[in-house]
C-alpha positions as a Markdown table, in Angstrom:
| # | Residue | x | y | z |
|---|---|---|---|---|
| 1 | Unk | 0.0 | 0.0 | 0.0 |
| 2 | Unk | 1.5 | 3.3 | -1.6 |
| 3 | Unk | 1.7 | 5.9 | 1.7 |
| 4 | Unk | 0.0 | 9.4 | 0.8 |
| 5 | Unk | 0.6 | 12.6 | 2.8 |
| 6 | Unk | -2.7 | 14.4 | 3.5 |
| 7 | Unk | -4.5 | 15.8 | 0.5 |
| 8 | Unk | -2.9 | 19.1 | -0.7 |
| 9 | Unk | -4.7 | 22.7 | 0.6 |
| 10 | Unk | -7.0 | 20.9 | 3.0 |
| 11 | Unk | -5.0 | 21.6 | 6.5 |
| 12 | Unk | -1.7 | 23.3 | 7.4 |
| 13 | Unk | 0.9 | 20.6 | 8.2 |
| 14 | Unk | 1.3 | 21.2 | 11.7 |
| 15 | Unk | -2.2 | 21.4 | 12.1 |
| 16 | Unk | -2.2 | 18.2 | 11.5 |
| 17 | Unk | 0.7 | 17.1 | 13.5 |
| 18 | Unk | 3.5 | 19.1 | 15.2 |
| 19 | Unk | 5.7 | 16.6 | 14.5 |
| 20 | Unk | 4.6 | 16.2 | 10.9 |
| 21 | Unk | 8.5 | 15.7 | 9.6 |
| 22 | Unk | 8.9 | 12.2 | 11.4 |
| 23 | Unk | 6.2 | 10.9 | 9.5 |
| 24 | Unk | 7.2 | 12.9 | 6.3 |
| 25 | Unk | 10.7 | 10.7 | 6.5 |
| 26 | Unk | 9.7 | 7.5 | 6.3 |
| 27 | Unk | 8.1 | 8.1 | 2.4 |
| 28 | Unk | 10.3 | 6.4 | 0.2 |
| 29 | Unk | 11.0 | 9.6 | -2.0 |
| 30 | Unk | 12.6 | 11.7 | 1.1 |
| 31 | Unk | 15.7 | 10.2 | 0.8 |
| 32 | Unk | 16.2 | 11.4 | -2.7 |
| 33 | Unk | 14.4 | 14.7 | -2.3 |
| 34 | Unk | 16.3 | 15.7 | 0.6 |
| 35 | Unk | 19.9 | 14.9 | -1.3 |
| 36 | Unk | 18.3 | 16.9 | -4.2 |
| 37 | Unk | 17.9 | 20.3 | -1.8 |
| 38 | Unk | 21.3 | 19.8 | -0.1 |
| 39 | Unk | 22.8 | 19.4 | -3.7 |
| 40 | Unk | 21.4 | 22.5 | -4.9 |
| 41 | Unk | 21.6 | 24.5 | -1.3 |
| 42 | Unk | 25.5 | 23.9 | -1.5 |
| 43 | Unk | 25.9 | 24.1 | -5.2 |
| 44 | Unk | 23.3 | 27.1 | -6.3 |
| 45 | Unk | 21.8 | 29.0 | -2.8 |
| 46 | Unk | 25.1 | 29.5 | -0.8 |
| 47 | Unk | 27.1 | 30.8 | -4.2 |
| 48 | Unk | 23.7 | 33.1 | -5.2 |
| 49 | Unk | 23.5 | 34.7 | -1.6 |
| 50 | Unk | 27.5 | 34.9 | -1.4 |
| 51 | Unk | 27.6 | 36.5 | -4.8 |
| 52 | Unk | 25.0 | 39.0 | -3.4 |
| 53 | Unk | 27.1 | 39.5 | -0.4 |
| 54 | Unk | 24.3 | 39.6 | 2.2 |
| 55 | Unk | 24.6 | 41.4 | 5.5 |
| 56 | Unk | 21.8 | 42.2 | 8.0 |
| 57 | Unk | 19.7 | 39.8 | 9.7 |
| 58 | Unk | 17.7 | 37.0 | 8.7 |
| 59 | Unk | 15.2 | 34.6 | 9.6 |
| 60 | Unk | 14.9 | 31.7 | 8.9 |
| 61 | Unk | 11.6 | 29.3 | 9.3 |
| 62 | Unk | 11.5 | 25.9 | 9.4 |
| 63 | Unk | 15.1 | 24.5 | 10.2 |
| 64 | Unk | 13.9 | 21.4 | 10.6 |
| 65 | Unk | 17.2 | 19.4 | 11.2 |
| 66 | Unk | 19.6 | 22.8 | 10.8 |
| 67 | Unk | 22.0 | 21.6 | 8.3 |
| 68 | Unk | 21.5 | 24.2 | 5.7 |
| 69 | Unk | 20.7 | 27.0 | 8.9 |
| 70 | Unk | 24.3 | 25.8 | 10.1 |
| 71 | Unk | 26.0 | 26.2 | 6.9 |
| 72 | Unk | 24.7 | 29.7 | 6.6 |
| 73 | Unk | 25.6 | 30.7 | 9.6 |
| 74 | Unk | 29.4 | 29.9 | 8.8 |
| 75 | Unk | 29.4 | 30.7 | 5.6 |
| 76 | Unk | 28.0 | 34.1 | 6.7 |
| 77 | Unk | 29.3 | 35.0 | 10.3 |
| 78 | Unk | 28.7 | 38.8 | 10.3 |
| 79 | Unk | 25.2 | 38.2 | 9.5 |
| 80 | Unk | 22.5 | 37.6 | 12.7 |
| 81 | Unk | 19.9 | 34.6 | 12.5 |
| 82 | Unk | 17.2 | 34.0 | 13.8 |
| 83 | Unk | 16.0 | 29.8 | 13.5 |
| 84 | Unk | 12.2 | 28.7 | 14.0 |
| 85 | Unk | 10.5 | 25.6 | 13.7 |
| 86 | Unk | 7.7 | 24.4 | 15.0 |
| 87 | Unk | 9.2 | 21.3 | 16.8 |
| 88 | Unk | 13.0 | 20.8 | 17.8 |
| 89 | Unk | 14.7 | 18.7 | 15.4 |
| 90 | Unk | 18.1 | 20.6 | 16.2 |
| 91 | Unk | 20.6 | 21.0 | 19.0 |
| 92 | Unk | 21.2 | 24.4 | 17.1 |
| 93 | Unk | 19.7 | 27.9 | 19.5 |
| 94 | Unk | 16.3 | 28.3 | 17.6 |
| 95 | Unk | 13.0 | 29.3 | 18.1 |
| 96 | Unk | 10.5 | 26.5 | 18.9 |
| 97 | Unk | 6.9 | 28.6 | 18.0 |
| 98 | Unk | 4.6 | 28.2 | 15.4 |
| 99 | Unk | 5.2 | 30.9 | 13.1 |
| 100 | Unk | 1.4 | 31.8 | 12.7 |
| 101 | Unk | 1.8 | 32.4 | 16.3 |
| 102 | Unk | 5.1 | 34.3 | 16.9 |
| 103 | Unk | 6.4 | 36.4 | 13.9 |
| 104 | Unk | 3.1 | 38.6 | 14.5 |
| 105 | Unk | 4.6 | 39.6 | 17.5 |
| 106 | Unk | 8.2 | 40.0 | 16.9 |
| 107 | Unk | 8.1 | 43.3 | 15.4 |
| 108 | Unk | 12.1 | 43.2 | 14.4 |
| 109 | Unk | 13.2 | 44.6 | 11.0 |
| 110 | Unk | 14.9 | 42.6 | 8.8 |
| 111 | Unk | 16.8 | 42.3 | 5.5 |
| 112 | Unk | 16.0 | 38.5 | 4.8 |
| 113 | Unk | 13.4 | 36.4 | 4.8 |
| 114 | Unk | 14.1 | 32.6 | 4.9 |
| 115 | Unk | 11.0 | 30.9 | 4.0 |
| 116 | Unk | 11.8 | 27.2 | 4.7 |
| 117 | Unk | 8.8 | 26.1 | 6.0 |
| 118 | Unk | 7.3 | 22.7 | 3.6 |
| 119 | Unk | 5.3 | 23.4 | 0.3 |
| 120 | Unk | 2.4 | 25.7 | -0.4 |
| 121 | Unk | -0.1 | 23.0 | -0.6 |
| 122 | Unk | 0.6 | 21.5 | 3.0 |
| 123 | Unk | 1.8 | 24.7 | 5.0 |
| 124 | Unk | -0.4 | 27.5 | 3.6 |
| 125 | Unk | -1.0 | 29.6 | 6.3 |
| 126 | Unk | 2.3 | 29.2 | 7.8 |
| 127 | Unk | 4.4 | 30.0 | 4.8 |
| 128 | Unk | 2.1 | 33.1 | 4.2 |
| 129 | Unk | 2.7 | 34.1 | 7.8 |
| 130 | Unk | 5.9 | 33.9 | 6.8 |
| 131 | Unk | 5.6 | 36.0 | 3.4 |
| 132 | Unk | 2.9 | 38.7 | 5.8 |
| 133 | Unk | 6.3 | 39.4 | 8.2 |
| 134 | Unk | 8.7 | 39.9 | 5.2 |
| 135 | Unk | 6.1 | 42.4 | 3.3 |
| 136 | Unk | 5.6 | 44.2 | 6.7 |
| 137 | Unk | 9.3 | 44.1 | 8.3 |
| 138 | Unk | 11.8 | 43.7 | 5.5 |
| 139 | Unk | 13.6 | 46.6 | 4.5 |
| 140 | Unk | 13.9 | 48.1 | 1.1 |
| 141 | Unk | 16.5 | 46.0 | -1.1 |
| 142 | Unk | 16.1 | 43.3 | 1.6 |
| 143 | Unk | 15.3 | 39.1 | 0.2 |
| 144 | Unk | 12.5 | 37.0 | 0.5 |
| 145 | Unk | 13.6 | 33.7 | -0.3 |
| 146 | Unk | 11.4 | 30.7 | -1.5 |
| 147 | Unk | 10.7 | 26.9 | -2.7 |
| 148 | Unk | 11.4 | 27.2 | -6.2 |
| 149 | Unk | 7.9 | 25.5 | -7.2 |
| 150 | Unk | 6.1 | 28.7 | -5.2 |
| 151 | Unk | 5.8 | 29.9 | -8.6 |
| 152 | Unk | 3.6 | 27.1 | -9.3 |
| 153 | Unk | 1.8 | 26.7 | -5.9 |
| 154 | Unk | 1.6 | 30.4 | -4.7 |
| 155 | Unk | 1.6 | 32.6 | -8.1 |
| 156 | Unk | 0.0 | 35.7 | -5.6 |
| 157 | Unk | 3.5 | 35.9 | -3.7 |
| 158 | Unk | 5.5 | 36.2 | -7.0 |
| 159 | Unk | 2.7 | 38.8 | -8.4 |
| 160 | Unk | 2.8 | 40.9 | -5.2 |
| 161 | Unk | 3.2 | 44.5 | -6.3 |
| 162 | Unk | 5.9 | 44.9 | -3.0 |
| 163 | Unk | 8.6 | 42.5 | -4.8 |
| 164 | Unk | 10.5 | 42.1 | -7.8 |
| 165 | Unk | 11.6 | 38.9 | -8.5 |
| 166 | Unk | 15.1 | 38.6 | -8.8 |
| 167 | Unk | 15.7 | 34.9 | -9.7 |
| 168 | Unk | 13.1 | 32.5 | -10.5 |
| 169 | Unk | 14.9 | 29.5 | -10.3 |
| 170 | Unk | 16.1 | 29.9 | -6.9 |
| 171 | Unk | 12.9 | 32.0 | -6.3 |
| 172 | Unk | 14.3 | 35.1 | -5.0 |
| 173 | Unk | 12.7 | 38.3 | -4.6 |
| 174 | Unk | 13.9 | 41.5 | -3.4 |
| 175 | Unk | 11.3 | 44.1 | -1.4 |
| 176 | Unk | 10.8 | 47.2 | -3.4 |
């Protein structure tokens, strides 16, 4: 019997389960998938961003396990982060909140935006809680940074009047 995640756009993913990611795992495509983002986070995201060279503070939702949050933080020590996730799958000094919950109250300004949290169709209202604090608290010139297939799944954050999208295929945009 094939194993199915919950049917797209019906409930947020930690709505359903705070600990959605230990169930997310065991799928039989997460081993590949999750090679496939590391690939492309050491190869394409850390080169982009260094090529930028970024300064300021960022947040970053959903560090799940904190490899690529830990790599950014090295490869970018000038720079303050702050890490939150729903559920502590790190040792790393993050924020365990729902982000629905906490960014409204935060009230920080910020030049990135780090939207790691899962895809559109099982996260919806916490990756737009995530996009609401960057169009409210990101400065001019600062990044909001994406799943590539948002494009696909959320065509009203790459349409948003506030943004100019910078790179498509790493789905970068930069707050006008």
């Amino acid at each position: 019997m094939k194993k199915e995640l919950f049917p797209a756009n019906t409930i947020d993913s930690v709505d359903y389960d705070l600990n959605y990611m230990k169930s997310v795992v065991q799928f039989d495509w997460w081993e590949s998938k999750w090679k496939n983002y590391n690939d492309w986070f050491i190869s394409d995201a850390i080169p982009k961003l260094k090529s930028l060279d970024i300064s300021g503070t960022m947040i970053f939702t959903g560090v799940y396990t904190g490899e690529d949050y830990s790599l950014l933080k090295h490869e970018f020590p000038k720079m303050t982060f702050i890490g939150i996730d729903v559920y502590r799958y790190t040792d790393d000094d993050i924020i365990i909140a729902d982000v629905r919950d906490y960014l409204p109250s935060m009230n920080v300004e910020i030049d990135i935006m780090w939207n790691g949290i899962g895809p559109w169709p099982w996260s919806r209202d916490s990756k737009q809680a995530c996009f609401d604090y960057a169009k409210k608290y990101l400065k001019s010139g600062g990044l909001y940074i994406d799943h590539v297939h948002t494009v696909k799944d959320a065509p009203h954050v790459i349409e948003d009047a506030d943004f100019s999208l910078l790179d498509p295929s790493f789905l970068m945009m930069e707050k006008l």
